[in-house]
N, C-alpha and C positions, 0 to 999 in steps of 0.2 A: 631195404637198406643196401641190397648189389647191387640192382639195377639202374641204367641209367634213364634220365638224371637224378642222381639222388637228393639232392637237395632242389630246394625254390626257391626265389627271392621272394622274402615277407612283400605281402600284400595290404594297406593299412586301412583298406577298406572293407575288409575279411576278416571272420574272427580268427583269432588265434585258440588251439588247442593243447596245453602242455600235458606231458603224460610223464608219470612219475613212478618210477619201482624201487623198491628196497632189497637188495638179496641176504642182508646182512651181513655181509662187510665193504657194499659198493651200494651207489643209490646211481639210477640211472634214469637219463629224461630228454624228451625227443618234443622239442616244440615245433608244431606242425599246421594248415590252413588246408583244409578240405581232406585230410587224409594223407596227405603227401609233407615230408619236414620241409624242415626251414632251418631247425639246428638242431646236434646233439650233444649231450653235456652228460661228464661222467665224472665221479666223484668218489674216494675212498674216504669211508670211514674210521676214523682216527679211535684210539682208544676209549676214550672217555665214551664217545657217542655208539661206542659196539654194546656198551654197558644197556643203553636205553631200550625201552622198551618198541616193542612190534610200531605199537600206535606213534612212540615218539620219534623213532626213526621215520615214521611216513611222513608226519606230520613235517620234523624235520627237512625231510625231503624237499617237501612244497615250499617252503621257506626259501632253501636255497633256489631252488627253481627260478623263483619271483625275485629273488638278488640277481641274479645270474643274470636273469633276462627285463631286471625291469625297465630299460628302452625299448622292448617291442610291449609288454603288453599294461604300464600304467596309465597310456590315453586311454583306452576303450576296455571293455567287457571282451573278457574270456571264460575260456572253459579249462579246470582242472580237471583229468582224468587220473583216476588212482583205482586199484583192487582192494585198497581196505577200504571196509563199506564204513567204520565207526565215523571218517573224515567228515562224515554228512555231519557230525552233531558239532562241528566245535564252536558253531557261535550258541546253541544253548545249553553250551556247559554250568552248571550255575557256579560251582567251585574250580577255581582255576590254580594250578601254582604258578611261581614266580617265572617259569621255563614257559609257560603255557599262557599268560597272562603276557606275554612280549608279542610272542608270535602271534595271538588274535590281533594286541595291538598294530602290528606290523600287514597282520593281513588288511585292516580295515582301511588303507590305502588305498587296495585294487579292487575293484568289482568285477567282480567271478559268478561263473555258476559252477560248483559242485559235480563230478558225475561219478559212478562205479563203474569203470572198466574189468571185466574180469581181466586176469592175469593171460589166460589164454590168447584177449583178444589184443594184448598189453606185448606185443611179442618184440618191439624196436626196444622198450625201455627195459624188459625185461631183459634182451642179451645184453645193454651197454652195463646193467648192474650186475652184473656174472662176467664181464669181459674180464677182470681179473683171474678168476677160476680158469675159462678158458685158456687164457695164455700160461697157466701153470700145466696145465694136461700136455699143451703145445710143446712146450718147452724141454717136459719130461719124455716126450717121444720122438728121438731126431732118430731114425729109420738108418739104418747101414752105418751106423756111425761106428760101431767094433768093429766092421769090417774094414774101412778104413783105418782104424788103426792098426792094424796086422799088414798092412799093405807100406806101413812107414819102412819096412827091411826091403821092400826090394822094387820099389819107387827110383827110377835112374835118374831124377831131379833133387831128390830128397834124402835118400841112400846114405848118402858122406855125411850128409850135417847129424840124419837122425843117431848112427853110429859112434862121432864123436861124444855128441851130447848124451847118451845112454851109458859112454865110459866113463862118464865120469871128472873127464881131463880141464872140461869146462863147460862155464855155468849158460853161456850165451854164444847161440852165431847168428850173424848177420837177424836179427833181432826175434831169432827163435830160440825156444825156453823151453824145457821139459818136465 
């Protein structure tokens, strides 16, 4: 995902490969032609669908997946890659509900084949659905930033304004706030 180039232009005489992760609160998916993307798609999960289950968030997943991208892969036969192995059964489900009975219908549109990616080897779709998490850890660790603040008193650019606005005298200078 660093290296260059990261992305390829879709190829329509190539299969296409979608790869699908759920972390539980972000679903992540990396549609790809020989190993190398084509595009990355990240998505949080809203309230209602944190509520669902393991299966129905993957399931889930794929769904959005094949909206997102169905101009590359509703002409031709692809490959879904996912870590949950249940996905294999969903066309012989015999009892379906109302949630589950949409999305077979909706899949029966594309022709796919099926696969189980372990998660291990799942590692694109795997960070884009954690990329939320990341940027919280990121965010909560800005490195010298107390020390920076101790340095507002004797800063000779910043000195007058930090002093007035610490007295108290006034609420704004030149469009700094305290």
């Amino acid at each position: 995902m660093v290296e260059a180039p990261v992305l390829r232009l879709p190829d329509f005489s190539k299969v296409f490969e979608v790869a699908c992760d759920v972390s539980g609160i972000d679903i992540g998916k990396v549609l790809s032609q020989e190993g190398h993307p084509v595009a990355y798609f990240s998505e949080k999960l809203n309230a209602a669908k944190l509520k669902y289950s393991t299966y129905d968030q993957v399931f889930y997943a794929v769904i959005q997946t094949l909206r997102h991208w169905r101009h590359y892969l509703l002409p031709q036969e692809f490959v879904i890659l996912s870590n949950h192995e249940a996905l294999k059964y969903i066309n012989s489900q015999k009892k379906l509900n109302n949630r589950h009975g949409r999305w077979v219908e909706f899949l029966q549109d594309y022709t796919y084949t099926l696969r189980h990616k372990a998660g291990v080897e799942n590692k694109a779709a795997d960070a884009l659905s954690r990329h939320l998490a990341i940027l919280t850890v990121l965010s909560n660790q800005v490195v010298g930033f107390e020390k920076i603040k101790t340095e507002y008193k004797s800063c000779p650019d910043f000195q007058e304004i930090f002093t007035l606005l610490n007295s108290g005298t006034t609420r704004e200078i030149d469009g700094f706030l305290l």
